[in-house]
N, C-alpha and C positions, 0 to 999 in steps of 0.2 A: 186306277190300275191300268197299265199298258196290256192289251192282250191281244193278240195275236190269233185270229183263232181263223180255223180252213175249214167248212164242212161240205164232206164229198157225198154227191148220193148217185152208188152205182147199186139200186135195189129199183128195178123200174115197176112204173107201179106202186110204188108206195109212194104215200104221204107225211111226211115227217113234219113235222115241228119247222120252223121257218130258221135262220140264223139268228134270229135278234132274240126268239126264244132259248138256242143253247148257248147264247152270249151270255143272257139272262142267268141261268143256271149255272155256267161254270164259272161264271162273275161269284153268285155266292156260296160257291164251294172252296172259293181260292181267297172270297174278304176275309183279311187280318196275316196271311200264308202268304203270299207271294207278290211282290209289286210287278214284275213281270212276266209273261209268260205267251209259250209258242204253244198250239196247241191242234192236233188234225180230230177231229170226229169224223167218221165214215161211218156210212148207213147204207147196208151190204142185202142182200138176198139170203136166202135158208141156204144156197150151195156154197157161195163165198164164208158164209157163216160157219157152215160147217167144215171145209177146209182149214179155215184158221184155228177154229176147234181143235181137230184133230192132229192140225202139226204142232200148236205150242201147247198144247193142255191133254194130249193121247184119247182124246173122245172123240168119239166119229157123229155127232152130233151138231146141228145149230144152236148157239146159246144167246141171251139175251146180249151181254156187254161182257167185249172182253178189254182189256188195259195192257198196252205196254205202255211201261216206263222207257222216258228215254235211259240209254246207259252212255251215258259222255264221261269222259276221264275227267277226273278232276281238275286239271290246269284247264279245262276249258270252261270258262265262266259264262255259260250261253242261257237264256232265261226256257230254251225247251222243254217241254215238261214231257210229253210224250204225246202218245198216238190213243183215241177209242173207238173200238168196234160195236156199233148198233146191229143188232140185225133184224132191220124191218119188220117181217112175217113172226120171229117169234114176240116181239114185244107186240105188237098186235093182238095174237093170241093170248098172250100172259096178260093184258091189258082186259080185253073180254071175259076171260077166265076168272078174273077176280074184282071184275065188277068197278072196273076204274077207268077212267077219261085215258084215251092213248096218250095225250099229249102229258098229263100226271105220271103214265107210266115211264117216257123218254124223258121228263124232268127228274124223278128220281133214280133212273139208270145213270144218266149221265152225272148227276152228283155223283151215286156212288164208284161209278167207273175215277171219277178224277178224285175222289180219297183213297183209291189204291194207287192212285199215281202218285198221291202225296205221303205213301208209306202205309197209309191205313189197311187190315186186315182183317178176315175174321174166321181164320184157322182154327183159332181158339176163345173158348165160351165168352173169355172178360174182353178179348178183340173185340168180338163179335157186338158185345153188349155195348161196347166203345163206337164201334163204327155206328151200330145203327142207331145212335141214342144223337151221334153227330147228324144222320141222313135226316134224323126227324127235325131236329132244331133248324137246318137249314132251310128244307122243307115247309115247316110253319112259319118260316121268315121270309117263302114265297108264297104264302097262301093257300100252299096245298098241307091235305088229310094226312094224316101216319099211313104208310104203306104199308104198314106191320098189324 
């Protein structure tokens, strides 16, 4: 798989997962889906986080991972997939909170951030049931626990 991948960290202070770890992950989130691909991760603070929050999603809030999709016209055949938002302090937190390795929690954010890039959803019950039954399989194909 060609991938392309940028990870930015403007969250100072925190410690994220290294590159060869979100390589790792978004490698088996994209085996079998996609031969090529561009791909930015950024790993932000609770204000950045909550900014982005609140202008694409109207929550004035920091959230764990948020996904855009790239949106390219169709005659452009470019392998971008899009952009994901980490936000350091809250996966921290949600990581502590539920009793799991931070770096477990940034592996399965980041899976799940890149199968809403890849259309996956879970607005509804059988999405829902669809996505995370994919987060797990991936997940035990990297050695980690069901996060569920």
């Amino acid at each position: 798989m060609a991938l392309e991948l940028a990870v930015q960290l403007a969250a100072e202070g925190s410690d994220p997962p290294d590159e060869a770890d979100f390589r790792a992950w978004v490698e088996a989130a994209l085996a079998g889906r996609r031969a090529a691909t561009e791909l930015v991760i950024r790993i932000v603070d609770a204000e950045e986080g909550r900014a982005l929050n609140a202008t694409w999603r109207g929550r004035d809030r920091p959230t764990n991972v948020l996904s855009f999709p790239a949106d390219l016209p169709p005659e452009l055949d470019l392998p971008l997939l899009g952009d994901l938002v980490l936000c350091a302090p809250v996966v921290v937190a949600e990581a502590r909170e539920q009793g799991k390795s931070v770096s477990d929690h940034y592996a399965h954010l980041t899976i799940h951030g890149v199968l809403h890039l890849l259309g996956f959803d879970h607005e509804e019950e059988i999405e829902a049931q669809r996505m995370e039954a994919e987060e797990r399989r991936i997940l035990a194909g990297l050695g980690i626990d069901d996060p569920y």
